[in-house]
C-alpha atoms as one frame of an Amber mdcrd trajectory, in Angstrom:
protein
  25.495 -22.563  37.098  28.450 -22.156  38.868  30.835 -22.762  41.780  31.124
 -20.208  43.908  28.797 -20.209  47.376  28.480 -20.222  50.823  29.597 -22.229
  52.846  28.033 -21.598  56.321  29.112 -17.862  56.520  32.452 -18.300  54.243
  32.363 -17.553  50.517  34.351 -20.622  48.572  35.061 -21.209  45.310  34.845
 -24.718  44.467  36.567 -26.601  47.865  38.501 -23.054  48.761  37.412 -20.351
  51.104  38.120 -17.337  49.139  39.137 -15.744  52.177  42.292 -17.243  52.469
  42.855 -16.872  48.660  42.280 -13.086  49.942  44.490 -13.068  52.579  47.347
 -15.145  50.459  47.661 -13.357  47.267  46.691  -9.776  48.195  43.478  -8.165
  46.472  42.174  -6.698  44.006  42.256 -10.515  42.987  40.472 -12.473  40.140
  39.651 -16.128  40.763  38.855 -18.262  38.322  36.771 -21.538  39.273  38.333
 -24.084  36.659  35.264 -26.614  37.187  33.511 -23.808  36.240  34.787 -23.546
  32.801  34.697 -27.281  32.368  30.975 -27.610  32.931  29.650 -24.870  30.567
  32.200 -26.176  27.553  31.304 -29.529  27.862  27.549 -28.910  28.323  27.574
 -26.849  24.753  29.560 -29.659  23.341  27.345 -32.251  24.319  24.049 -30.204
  23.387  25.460 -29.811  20.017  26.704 -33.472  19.820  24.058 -33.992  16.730
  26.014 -32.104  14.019  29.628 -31.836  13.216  31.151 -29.051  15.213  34.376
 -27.293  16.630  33.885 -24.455  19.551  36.053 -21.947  19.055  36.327 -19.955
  22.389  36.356 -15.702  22.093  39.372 -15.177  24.151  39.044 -11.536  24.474
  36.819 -12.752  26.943  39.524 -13.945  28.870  43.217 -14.973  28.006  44.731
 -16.255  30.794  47.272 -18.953  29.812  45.499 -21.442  32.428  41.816 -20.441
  30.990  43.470 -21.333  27.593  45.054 -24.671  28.694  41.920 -26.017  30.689
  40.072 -25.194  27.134  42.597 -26.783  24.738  42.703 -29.724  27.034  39.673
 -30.222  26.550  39.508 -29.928  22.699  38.305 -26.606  22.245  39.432 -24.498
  19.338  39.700 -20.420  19.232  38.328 -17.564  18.204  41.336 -14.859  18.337
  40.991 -11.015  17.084  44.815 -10.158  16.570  48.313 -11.725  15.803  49.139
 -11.522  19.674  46.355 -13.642  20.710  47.543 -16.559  18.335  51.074 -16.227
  19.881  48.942 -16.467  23.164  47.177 -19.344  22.033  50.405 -21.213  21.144
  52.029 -20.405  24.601  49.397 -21.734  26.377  49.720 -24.834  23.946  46.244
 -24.703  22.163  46.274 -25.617  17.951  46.697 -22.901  15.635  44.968 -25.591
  13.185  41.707 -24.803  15.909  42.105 -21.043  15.527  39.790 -19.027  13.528
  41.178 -15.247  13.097  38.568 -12.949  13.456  38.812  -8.685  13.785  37.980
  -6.040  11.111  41.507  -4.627  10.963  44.045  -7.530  10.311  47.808  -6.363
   9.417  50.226  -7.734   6.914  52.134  -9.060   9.485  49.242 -10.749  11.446
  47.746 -12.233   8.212  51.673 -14.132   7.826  52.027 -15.130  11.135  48.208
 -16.579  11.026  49.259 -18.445   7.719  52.873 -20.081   8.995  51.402 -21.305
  11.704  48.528 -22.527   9.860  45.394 -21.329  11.507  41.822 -22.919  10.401
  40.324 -19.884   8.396  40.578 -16.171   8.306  36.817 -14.708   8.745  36.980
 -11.859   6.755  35.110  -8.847   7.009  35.529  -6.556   4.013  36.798  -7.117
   0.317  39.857  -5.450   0.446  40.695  -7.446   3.066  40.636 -10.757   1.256
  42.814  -9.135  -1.541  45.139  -8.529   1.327  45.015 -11.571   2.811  45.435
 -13.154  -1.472  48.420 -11.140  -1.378  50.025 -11.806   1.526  49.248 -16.029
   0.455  50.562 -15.391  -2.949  54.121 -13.898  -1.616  54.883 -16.956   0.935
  53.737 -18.980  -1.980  50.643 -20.343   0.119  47.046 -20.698  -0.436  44.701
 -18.937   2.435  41.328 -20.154   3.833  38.756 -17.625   4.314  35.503 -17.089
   5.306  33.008 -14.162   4.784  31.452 -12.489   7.803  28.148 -11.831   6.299
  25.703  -9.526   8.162  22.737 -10.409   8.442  21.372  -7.361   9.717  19.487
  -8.558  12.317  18.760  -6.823  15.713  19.932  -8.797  18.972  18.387  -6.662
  21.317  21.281  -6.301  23.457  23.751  -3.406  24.844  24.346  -1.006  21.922
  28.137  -0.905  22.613  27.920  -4.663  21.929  25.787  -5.754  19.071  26.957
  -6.332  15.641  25.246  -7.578  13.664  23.117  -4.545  11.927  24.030  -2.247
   9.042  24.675   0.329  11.459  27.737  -1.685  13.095  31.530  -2.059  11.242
  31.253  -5.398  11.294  31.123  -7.856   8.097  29.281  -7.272   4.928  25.610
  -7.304   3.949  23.635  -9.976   3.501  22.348  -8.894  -0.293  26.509  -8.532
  -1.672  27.528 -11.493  -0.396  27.216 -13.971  -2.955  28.816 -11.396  -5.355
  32.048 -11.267  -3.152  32.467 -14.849  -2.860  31.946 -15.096  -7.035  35.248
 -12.499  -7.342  36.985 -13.859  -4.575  36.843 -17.061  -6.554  38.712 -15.693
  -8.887  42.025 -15.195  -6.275  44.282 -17.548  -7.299  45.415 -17.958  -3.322
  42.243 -18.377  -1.725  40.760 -21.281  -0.464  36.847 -20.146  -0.027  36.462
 -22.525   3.327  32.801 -20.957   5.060  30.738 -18.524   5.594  30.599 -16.899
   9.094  27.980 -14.980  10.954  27.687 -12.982  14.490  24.867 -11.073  15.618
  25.887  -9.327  18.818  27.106 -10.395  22.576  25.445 -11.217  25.925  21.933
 -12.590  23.798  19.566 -14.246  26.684  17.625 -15.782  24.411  17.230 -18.200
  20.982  15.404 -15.957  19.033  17.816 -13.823  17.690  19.843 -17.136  17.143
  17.075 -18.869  14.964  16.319 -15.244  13.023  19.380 -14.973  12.155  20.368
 -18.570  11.311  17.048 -19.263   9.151  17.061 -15.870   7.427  20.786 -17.086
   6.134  20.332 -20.725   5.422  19.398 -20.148   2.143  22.776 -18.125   1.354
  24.645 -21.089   2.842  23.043 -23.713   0.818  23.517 -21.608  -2.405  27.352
 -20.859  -1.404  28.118 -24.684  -0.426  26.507 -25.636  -3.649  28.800 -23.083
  -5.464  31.955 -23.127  -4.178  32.184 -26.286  -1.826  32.010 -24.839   1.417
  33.117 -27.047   4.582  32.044 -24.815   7.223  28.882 -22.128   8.826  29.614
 -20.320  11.336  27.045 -19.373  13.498  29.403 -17.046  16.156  28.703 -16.676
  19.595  27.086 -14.322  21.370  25.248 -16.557  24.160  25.089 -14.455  27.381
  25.102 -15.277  31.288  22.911 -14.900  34.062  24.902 -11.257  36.069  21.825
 -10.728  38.394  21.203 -12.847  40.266  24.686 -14.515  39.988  25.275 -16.245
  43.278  21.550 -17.360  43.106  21.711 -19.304  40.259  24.794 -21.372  41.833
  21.905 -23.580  44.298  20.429 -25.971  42.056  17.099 -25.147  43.416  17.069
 -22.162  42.449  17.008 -23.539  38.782  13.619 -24.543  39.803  12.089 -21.261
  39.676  10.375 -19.589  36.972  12.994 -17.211  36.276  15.423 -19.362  35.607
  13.487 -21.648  33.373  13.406 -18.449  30.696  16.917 -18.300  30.659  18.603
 -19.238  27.364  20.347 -22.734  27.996  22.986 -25.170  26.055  19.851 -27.403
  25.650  17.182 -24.516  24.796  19.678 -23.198  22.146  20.586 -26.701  20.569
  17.111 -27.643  20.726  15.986 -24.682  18.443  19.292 -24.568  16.275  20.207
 -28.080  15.601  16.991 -29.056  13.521  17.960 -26.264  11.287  21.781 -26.500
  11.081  21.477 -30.314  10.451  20.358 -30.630   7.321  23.360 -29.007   5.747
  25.386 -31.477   6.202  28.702 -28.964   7.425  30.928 -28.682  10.134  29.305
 -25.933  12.324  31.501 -23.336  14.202  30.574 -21.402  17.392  32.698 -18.396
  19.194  31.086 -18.501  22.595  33.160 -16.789  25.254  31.254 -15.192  27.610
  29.288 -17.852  28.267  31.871 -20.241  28.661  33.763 -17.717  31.287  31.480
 -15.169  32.325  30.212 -16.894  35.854  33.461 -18.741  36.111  35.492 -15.803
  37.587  34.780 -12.950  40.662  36.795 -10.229  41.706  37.636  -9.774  45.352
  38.255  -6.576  46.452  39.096  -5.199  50.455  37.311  -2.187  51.791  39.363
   0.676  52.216  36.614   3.516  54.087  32.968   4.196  54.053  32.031   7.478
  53.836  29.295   8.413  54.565  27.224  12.025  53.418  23.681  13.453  53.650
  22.878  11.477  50.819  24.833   8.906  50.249  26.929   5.782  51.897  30.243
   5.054  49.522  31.952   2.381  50.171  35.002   3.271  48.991  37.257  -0.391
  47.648  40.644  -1.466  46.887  39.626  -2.457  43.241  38.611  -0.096  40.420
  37.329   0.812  36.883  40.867  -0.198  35.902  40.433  -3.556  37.380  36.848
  -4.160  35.596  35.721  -1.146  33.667  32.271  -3.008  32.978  30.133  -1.450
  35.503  31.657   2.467  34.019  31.289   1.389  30.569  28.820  -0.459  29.479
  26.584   0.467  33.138  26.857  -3.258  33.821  25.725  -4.857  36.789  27.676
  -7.572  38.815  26.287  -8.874  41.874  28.156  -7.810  45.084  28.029 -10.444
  48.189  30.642 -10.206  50.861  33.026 -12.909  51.727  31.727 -13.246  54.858
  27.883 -12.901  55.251  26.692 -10.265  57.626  23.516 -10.430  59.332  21.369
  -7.444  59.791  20.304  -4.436  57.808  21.215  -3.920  54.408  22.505   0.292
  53.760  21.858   1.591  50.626  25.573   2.135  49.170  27.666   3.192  46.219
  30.755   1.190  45.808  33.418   2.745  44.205  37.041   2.567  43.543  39.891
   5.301  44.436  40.420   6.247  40.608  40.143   9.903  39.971  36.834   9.669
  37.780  33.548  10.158  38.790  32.995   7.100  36.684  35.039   4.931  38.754
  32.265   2.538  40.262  30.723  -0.884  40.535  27.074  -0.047  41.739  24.654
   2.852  42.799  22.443   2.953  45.260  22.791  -1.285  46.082  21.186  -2.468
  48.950  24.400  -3.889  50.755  24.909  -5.922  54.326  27.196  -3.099  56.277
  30.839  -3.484  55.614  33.672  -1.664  57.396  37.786  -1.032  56.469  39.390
  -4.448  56.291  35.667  -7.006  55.004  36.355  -7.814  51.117  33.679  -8.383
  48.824  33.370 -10.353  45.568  31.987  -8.884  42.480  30.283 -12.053  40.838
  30.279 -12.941  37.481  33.846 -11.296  36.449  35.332 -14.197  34.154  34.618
 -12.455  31.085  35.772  -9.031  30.129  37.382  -8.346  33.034  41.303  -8.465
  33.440  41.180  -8.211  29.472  40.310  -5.166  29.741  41.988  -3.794  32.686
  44.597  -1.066  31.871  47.137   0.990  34.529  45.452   4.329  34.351  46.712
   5.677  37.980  49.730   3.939  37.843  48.206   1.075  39.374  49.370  -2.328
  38.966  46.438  -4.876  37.387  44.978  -7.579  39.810  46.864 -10.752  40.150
  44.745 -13.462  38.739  44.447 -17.312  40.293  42.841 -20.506  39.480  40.737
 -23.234  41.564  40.500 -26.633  40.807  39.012 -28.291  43.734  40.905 -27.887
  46.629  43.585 -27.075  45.027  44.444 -23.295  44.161  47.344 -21.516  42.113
  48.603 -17.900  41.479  48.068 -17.902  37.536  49.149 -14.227  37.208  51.338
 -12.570  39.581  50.684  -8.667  40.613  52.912  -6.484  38.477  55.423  -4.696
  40.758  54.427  -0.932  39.896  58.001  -0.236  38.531  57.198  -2.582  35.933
  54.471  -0.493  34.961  57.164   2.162  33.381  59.791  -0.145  32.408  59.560
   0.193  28.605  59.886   4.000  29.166  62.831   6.307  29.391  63.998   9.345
  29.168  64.248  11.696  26.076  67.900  12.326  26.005  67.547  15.870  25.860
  66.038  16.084  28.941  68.858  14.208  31.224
């Protein structure tokens, strides 16, 4: 579920018309519902109340420093992919001692930074990576704990651009070496061996995946614990979101429905993980982030022109594939609702952004209420790889970014003046 609905004829997030937030703050905008992000960490953290466990929130989902903060303050841990999102992390006053440091491609310099400020584990995903990370440990006379991505080679069924967990993705190392690499990293004198970690893939909609994967490397985990004294499984993230339909699943009746009662819950996924994790008696890690931001965040964007051909009805926005490159890269759907709702006919539209690309849209052939120059619309379910991702291709400055908490509503990201955008740059001298 989340917060964002109508109210009457006026879109709101939480107790805020988005309109206004519109009309304040310029668009393209992202806002962030910070009830929102509450609800779905605390209802994983009470679902898997029964065992031991730290969520570590995937913030290449989305690192705004007030996403961080409203996660930190509420206990949550981190999941971070380079040295930059630790200093993030830190800034927005999360624990480095909650951080695990995930990413296939870690640097010398990243590995020391991760170690002085003394994250939780490294997850590492090849062997010459943990005789890196023993190196760098053994020169700032420190000792380094690590985990082992193992991959357990199991199909998620999801977007092929996003699963990980098979033989055919770079990801972690398989299944059948794995208790070979943990007997010679034994051996490195500044290692500490501290879990084993698993992830199968993003945006899963249901448990089984989950429970394949988990069951098929229980046995491993047992074996390894037994072995080296391991304090820790993780079982990743991965846990996707309702994107269609988004705005539906914000009336509680519509929970009702058979649809919804297929989709993959905290509850449904404790209920068919817990029995199994229990047993070990470990701490158990998850790297949801997705799930925890996904439906907490829309885009609002203003209508430019429609344009209209023989064939087609564009409606031509203020936001692009720079903005959210979803839709153009992975073909993603996000519902589109405007902020106002329209009576009427729906028109069968395209809307797309003003970047140069063909690939430069948000949906094809959508049944849409008709819009004109000046209406905005919100592009649900943008809280997760969304500004993350958002570059200046164009030369156009990223959405500003702001956060709701009840009535309450702040400007967590200001729009970067365009100048800005070339500010690192000069001039080769040889050309003045």
């Amino acid at each position: 579920m989340h917060d964002f609905r109508y109210v009457g004829k006026k879109l709101y997030c939480e107790d805020v018309a988005v309109e206004s937030l519109a009309k304040k703050f310029g668009t393209p905008l992202y806002v962030y519902s910070q009830r929102t992000l509450t609800r779905h960490f605390q209802e994983l953290d009470r679902a898997m109340s029964p065992v031991e466990h730290l969520i570590c929130f995937a913030m290449k989902s989305n690192s705004n420093q007030s996403v961080l903060r409203t996660l930190a303050n509420l206990g949550g841990g981190f999941d971070i992919v380079s040295g930059g999102e630790l200093q993030r992390v830190i800034a927005a006053g999360g624990d480095a001692r909650k951080c695990v440091f995930a990413g296939v491609g870690k640097t010398d310099a990243e590995i020391e930074f991760a170690l002085r400020r003394g994250v939780y584990c490294f997850n590492a995903e090849s062997e010459p990576e943990l005789h890196r990370i023993n190196r760098v440990a053994a020169r700032l006379k420190k000792i380094a704990p690590v985990a082992v991505r193992v991959n357990p080679n199991v199909d998620a069924h999801t977007h092929a651009k996003i699963t990980t967990g098979t033989y055919e993705n770079k990801f972690g190392i398989a299944i059948e070496g794995i208790e070979a690499i943990y007997a010679r990293a034994a051996k490195l004198k500044n290692l500490r061996l501290r879990g084993l970690q698993m992830h199968i893939g993003s945006q899963l909609t249901t448990v089984s995946p989950f429970e394949q994967a988990v069951t098929k490397v229980l046995p491993l985990v047992q074996k390894l614990k037994a072995k080296h004294g391991l304090e820790f499984f993780s079982i990743g993230g991965g846990l996707g979101i309702i994107y269609q339909p988004a705005l539906a699943s914000g009336d509680p009746a519509w929970w009702q429905t058979s649809a919804a009662k297929k989709i993959l819950t905290p509850h449904s996924y404790a209920a068919r993980l817990v029995p199994l994790l229990k047993p070990l008696g470990m701490k158990i890690l998850m790297e949801p982030g997705r799930f925890i931001s996904g439906n907490s965040g829309i885009l609002v964007t203003r209508v430019e022109y429609v344009k209209r051909t023989g064939k087609k009805n564009f409606v031509i926005v203020d936001a692009a594939m720079n903005d959210l490159i979803r839709p153009a890269f992975y073909d993603a759907y996000h519902e589109i609702v405007p902020l106002t709702k329209k009576g009427g006919a729906v028109i069968s539209s395209d809307v797309v952004g003003p970047i140069c690309e063909s690939g430069d849209y948000f949906c094809k052939d959508r049944p849409l209420p008709k819009v004109g120059e000046g209406d905005h619309l919100a592009l649900l379910s943008a809280g997760a790889y969304g500004f993350v991702m958002a570059s200046v291709y164009n030369t156009r400055s990223p959405a500003a970014e702001v956060l709701v908490n009840g009535r309450r509503s702040a400007l967590v990201r200001k729009r970067l003046p365009v100048k800005e955008i070339w500010a690192a740059e000069s001039v080769a001298p040889w050309l003045k």
